[in-house]
C-alpha positions as CSV (number, residue, x, y, z in Angstrom):
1,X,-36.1,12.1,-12.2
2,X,-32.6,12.1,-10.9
3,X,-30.4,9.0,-12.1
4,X,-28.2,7.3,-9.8
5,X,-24.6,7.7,-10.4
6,X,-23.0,4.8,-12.0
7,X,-21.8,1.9,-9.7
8,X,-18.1,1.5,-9.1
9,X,-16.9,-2.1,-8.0
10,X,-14.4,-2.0,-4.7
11,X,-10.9,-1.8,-5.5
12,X,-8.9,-4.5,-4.0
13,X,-5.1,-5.0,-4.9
14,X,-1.3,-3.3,-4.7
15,X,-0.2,-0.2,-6.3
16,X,3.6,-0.3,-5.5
17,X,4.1,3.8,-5.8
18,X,7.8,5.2,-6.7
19,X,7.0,8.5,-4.0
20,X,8.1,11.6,-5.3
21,X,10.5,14.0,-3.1
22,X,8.4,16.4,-1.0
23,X,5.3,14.4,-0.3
24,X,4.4,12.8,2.9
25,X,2.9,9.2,2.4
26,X,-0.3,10.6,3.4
27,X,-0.2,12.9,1.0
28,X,1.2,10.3,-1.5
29,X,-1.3,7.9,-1.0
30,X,-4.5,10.7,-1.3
31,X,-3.3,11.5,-4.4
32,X,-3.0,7.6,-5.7
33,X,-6.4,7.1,-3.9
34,X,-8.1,9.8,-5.7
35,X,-7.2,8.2,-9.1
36,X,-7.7,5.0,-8.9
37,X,-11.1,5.9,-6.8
38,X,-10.6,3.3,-4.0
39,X,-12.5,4.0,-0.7
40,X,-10.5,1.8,1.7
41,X,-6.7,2.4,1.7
42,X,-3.5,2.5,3.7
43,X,0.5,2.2,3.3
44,X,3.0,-0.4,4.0
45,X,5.4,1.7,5.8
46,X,6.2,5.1,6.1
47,X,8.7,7.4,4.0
48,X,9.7,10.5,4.5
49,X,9.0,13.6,2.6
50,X,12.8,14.0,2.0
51,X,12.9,10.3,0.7
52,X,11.8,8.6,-2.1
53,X,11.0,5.4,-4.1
54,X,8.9,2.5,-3.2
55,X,6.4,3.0,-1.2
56,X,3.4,-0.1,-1.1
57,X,-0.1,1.1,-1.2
58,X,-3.1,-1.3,-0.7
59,X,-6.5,-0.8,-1.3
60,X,-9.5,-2.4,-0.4
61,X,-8.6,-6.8,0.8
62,X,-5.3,-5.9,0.4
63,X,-5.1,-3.5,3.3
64,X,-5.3,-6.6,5.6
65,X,-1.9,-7.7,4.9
66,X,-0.2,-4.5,5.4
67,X,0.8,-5.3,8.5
68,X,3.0,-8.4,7.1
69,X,4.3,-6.1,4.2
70,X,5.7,-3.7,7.1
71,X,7.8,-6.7,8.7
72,X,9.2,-7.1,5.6
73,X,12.7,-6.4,4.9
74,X,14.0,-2.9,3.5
75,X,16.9,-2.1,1.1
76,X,18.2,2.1,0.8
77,X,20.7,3.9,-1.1
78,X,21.9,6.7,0.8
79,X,23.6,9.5,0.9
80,X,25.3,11.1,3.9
81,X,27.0,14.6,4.1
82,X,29.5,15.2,6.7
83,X,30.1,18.2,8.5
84,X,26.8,19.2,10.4
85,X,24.7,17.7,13.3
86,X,21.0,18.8,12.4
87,X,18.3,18.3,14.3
88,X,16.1,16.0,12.5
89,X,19.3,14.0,11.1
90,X,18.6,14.9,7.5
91,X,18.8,18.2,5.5
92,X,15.1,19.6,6.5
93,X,16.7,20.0,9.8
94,X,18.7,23.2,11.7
95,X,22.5,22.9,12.2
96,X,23.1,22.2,15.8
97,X,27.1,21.3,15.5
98,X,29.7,21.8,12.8
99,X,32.8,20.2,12.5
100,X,35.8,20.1,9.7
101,X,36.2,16.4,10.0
102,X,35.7,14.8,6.7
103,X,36.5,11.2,7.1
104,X,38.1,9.2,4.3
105,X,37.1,6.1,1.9
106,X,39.5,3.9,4.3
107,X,38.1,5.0,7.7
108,X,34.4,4.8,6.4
109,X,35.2,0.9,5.5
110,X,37.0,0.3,8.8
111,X,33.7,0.8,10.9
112,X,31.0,-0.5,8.7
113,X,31.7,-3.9,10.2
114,X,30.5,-2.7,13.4
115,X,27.2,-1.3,12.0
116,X,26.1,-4.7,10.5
117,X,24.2,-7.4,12.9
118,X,21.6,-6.7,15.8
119,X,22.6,-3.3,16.7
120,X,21.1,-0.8,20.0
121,X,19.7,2.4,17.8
122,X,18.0,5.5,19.2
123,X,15.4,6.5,16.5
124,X,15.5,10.8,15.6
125,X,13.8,13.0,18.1
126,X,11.8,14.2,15.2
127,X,10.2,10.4,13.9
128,X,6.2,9.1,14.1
129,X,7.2,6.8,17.5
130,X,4.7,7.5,20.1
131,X,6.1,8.8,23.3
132,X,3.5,9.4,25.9
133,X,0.5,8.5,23.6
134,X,2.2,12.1,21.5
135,X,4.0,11.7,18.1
136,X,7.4,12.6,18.7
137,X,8.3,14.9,15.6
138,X,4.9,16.9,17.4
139,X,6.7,17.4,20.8
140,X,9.8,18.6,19.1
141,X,8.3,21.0,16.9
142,X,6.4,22.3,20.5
143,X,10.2,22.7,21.6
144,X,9.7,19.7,23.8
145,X,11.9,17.4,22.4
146,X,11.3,13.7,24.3
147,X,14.2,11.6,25.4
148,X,14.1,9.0,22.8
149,X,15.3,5.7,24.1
150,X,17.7,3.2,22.2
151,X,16.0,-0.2,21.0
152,X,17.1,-3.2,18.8
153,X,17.3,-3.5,14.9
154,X,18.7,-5.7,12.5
155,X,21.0,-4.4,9.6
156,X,21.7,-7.1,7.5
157,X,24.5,-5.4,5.0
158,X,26.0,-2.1,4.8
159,X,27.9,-0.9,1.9
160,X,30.2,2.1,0.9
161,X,29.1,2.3,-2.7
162,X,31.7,5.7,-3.3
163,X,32.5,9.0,-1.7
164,X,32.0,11.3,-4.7
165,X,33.1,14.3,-3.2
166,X,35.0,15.0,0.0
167,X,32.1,15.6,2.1
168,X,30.0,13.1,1.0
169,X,29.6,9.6,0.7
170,X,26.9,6.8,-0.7
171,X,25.8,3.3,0.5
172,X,23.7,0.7,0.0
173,X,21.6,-0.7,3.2
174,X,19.6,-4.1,3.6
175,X,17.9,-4.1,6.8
176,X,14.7,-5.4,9.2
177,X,12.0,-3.5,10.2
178,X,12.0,-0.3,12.5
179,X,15.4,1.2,11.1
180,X,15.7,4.3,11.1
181,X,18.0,5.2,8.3
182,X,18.8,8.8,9.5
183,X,19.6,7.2,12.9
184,X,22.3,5.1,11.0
185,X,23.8,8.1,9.3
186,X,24.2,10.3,12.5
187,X,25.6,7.2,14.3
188,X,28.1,6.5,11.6
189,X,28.9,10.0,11.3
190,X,29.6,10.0,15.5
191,X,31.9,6.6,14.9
192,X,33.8,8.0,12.7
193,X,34.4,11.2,15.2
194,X,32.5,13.5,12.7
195,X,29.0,15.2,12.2
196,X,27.0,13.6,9.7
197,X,23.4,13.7,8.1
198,X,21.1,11.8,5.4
199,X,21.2,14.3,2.4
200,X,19.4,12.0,-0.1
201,X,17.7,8.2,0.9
202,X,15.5,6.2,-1.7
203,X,13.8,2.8,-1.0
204,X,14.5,0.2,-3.6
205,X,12.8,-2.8,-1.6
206,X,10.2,-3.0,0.6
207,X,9.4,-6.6,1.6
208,X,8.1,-8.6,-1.5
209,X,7.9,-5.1,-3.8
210,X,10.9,-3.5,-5.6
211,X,11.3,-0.7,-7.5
212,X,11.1,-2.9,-11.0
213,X,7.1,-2.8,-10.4
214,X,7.1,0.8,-8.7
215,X,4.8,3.1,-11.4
216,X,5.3,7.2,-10.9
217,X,2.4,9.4,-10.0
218,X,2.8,11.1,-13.1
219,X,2.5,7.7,-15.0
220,X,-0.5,6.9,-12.5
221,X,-2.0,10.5,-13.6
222,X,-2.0,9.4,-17.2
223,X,-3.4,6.0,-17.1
224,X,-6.4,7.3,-15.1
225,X,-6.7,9.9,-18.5
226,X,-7.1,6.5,-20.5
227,X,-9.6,5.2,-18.0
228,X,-6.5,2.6,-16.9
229,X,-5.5,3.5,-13.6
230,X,-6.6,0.3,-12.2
231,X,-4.2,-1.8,-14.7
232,X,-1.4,-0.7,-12.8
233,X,-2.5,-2.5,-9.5
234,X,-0.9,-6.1,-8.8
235,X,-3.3,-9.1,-6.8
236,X,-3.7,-8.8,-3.1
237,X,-1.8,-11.8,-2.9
238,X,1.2,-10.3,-4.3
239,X,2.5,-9.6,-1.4
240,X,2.3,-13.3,-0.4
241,X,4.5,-14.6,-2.8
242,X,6.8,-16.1,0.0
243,X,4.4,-17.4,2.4
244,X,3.6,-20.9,1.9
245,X,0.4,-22.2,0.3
246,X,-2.4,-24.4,1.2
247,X,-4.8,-25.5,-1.4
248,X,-8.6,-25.7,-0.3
249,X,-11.6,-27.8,-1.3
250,X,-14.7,-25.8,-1.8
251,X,-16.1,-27.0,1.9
252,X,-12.9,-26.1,3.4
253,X,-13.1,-22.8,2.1
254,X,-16.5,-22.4,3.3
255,X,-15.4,-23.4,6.8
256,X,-13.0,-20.9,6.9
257,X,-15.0,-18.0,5.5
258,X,-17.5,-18.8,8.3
259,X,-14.2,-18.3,10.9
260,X,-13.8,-21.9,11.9
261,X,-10.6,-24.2,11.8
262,X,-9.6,-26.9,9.7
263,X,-8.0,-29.9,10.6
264,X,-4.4,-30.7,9.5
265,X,-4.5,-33.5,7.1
266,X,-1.0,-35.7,7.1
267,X,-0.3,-34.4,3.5
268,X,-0.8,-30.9,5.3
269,X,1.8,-31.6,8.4
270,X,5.3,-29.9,6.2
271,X,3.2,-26.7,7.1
272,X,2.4,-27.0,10.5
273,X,5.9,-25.4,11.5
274,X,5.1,-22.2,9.1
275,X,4.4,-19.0,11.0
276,X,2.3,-17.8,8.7
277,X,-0.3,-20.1,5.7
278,X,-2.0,-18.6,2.6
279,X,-4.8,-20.2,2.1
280,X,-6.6,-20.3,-1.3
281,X,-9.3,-22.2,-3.5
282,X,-9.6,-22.4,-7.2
283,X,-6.9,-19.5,-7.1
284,X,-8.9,-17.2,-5.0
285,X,-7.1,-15.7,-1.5
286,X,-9.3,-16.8,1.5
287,X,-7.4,-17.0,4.3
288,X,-4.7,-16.1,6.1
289,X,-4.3,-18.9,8.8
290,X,-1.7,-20.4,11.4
291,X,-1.2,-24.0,12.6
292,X,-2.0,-24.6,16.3
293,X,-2.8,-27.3,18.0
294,X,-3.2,-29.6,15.2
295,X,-5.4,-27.3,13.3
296,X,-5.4,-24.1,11.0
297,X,-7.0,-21.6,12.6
298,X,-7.9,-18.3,10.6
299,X,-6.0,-15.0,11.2
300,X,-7.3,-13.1,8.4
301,X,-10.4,-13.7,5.9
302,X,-10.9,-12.3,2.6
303,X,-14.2,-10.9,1.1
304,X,-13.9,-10.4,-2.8
């Protein structure tokens, strides 16, 4: 007789990963997925195998509210190295231009200024936008390269942090969504009448998570020796922490399990203007709702 394989209870909750250099977030995330053993995971925002640091992983409940993790804000430090124009605005890429322009500390800090605020940025030819239902790093590589058109971002505070050699320099970025920090670099670079590419970017922040809860693979590998693995995860509402709250009687959790809306008590109305309401009972996540219409109405629910 053949005995069943022991059972494993879902895994619901954050693992904030510190990415390695070299590793695609896909790849990242396999690797995390295979050792804590969850079967329903996802990431909160993309990095590149040439960058590194924080990159959120969610598993099981938690992947619902990767989507409010993504439109979170972003802090980088980055490095850029004048001198070359390369196709995929960092150094994985060919050298299309050269140029002995090296600009200096004072000219760097003259045109940050103009880099801060709601800014027009074309993303990199080679990035994961969609153009014409293709990716567009794929129609690149196919020597295709799409025409990629400029859109809105917000940088919030650049930074010259040092030059530490005459054809480099460091910064520190805080920025919204959909910023493309090899974009920035090129763009500076082209300000400053130079060439100019991202030769080192980590993420330190990515909305709610920072790199003071970020755990290394290599740490990862050897809790899951211990059997630990799983300690290292944080609450699916950790990424919530700045989202209002709304406490819930035990019928008023069952009424939103079951999808329907709740009626906005008058101790309730100083939440009616929130975007965005976590709602919880005795603790326990079970909704994410909005205010409309005099009511909360559920956008997310959560099965635990």
């Amino acid at each position: 007789m053949s005995l069943s394989p022991p059972f494993k209870p879902p895994v619901h909750g954050w693992l904030v990963l510190d990415k390695p250099l070299g590793l695609t977030s896909t790849q990242a995330l396999g690797r995390a997925r295979k050792l804590l053993g969850g079967k329903k995971a996802g990431h909160g925002g993309t990095l590149d195998p040439l960058a590194s640091g924080v990159l959120p992983l969610a598993f099981g409940e938690a992947t619902k509210v990767i989507p409010y993790v993504m439109d979170g804000d972003k802090e980088y430090l980055f490095t850029v190295c004048w001198g070359q124009q390369r196709t995929t605005d960092d150094a994985e890429g060919e050298v299309m231009a050269s140029s002995d322009c090296l600009p200096t500390e004072k000219e760097i800090r003259e045109v940050l200024p103009r880099f801060v605020g709601e800014v027009d940025q074309t993303p990199p030819t080679f990035s994961a936008i969609k153009v014409g239902g293709q990716r567009a790093y794929d129609l690149a590589r196919a020597g295709k390269p799409p025409e990629m058109q400029p859109r809105k971002v917000r940088i919030d505070a650049l930074e010259l942090l040092g030059c530490p050699a005459p054809d480099r320099a460091d910064f520190r970025l805080k920025c919204g969504k959909g910023t493309y920090v090899r974009s920035l670099g090129r763009d500076l670079a082209l300000e400053l009448g130079a060439f100019g590419y991202i030769g080192a970017l980590r993420r330190v922040k990515s909305g709610p998570f920072g790199l003071e809860s970020a755990i290394s693979l290599e740490k990862l590998e050897e809790l899951s020796h211990n059997e630990a693995a799983l300690t290292a995860l944080l609450g699916v509402g950790a990424a919530l922490d700045d989202i209002p709250g709304l406490t819930l009687t035990a019928s008023e959790a069952q009424r939103l399990r079951t999808g329907q809306s709740l009626l906005i008590r008058p101790d309730q109305l100083a939440l009616k203007d929130a975007p965005l309401v976590v709602a919880r009972h005795q603790g326990t996540l079970v909704a994410l709702v909005e205010a409309v219409g005099g009511v909360f109405r559920v956008l997310r629910g959560f099965t635990f």
